[in-house]
C-alpha positions in Angstrom: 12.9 -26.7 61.4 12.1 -22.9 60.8 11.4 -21.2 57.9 10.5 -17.4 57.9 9.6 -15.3 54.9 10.3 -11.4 55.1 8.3 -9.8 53.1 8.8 -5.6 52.1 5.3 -3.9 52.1 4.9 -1.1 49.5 1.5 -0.2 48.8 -1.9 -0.7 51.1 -6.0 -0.3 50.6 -6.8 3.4 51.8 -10.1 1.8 52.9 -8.4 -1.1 54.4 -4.8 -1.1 56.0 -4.4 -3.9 57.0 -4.4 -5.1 53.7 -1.2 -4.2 52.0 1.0 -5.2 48.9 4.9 -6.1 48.4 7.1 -5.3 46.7 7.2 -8.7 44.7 3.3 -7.7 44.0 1.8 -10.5 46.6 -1.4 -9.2 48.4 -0.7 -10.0 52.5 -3.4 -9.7 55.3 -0.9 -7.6 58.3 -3.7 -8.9 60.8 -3.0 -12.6 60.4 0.4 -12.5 58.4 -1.4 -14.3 55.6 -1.1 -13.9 52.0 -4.1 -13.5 50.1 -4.4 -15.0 46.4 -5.6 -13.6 43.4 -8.7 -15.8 42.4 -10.7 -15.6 39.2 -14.6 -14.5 39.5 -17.6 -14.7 36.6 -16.7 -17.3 34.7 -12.8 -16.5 35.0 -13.4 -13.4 33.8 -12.5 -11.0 36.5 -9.5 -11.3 38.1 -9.1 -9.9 41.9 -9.1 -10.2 45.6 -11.5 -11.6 48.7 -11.6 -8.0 50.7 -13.2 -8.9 54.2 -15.6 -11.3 52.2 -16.2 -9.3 49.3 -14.7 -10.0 45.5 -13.0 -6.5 44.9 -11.4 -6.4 40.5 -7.9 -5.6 40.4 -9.0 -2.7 38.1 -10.9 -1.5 41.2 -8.1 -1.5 43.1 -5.6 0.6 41.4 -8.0 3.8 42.2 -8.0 2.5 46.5 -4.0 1.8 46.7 -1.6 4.0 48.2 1.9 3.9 49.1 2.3 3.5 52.6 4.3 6.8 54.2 7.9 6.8 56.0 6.4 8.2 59.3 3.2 8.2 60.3 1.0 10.3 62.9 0.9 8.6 66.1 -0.4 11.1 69.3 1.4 9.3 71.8 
């Protein structure tokens, strides 16, 4: 039995692309198709996201998101 999940990415890190958002607001990792969950830091104050490692606040990352373009520049 297969199951597959299609998921519609929005929104991505400027600092990070391979780290992008859908459109049903779930954080996915493009590189190994994994989703990435929103985990609590400080004493459950600080909500946010494991970032290659580092604890990056959801309020930190509205200023690094950006909505991934129709076509993009490829020189081959």
């Amino acid at each position: 039995m297969t199951v597959s999940i299609i998921y519609h990415a929005k929104w991505r890190l400027k600092s990070n692309p391979k780290y992008v958002w859908t459109v049903c607001k779930k954080m996915v990792n493009t590189n190994t198709s994994r989703e990435i969950k929103k985990t609590l830091f400080g004493n459950g104050k600080d909500a946010g996201y494991y970032v290659d490692g580092r604890f990056v606040k959801c309020i930190d990352l509205k200023n690094e998101l950006e909505v991934i373009p129709k076509k993009e520049y490829c020189p081959f």
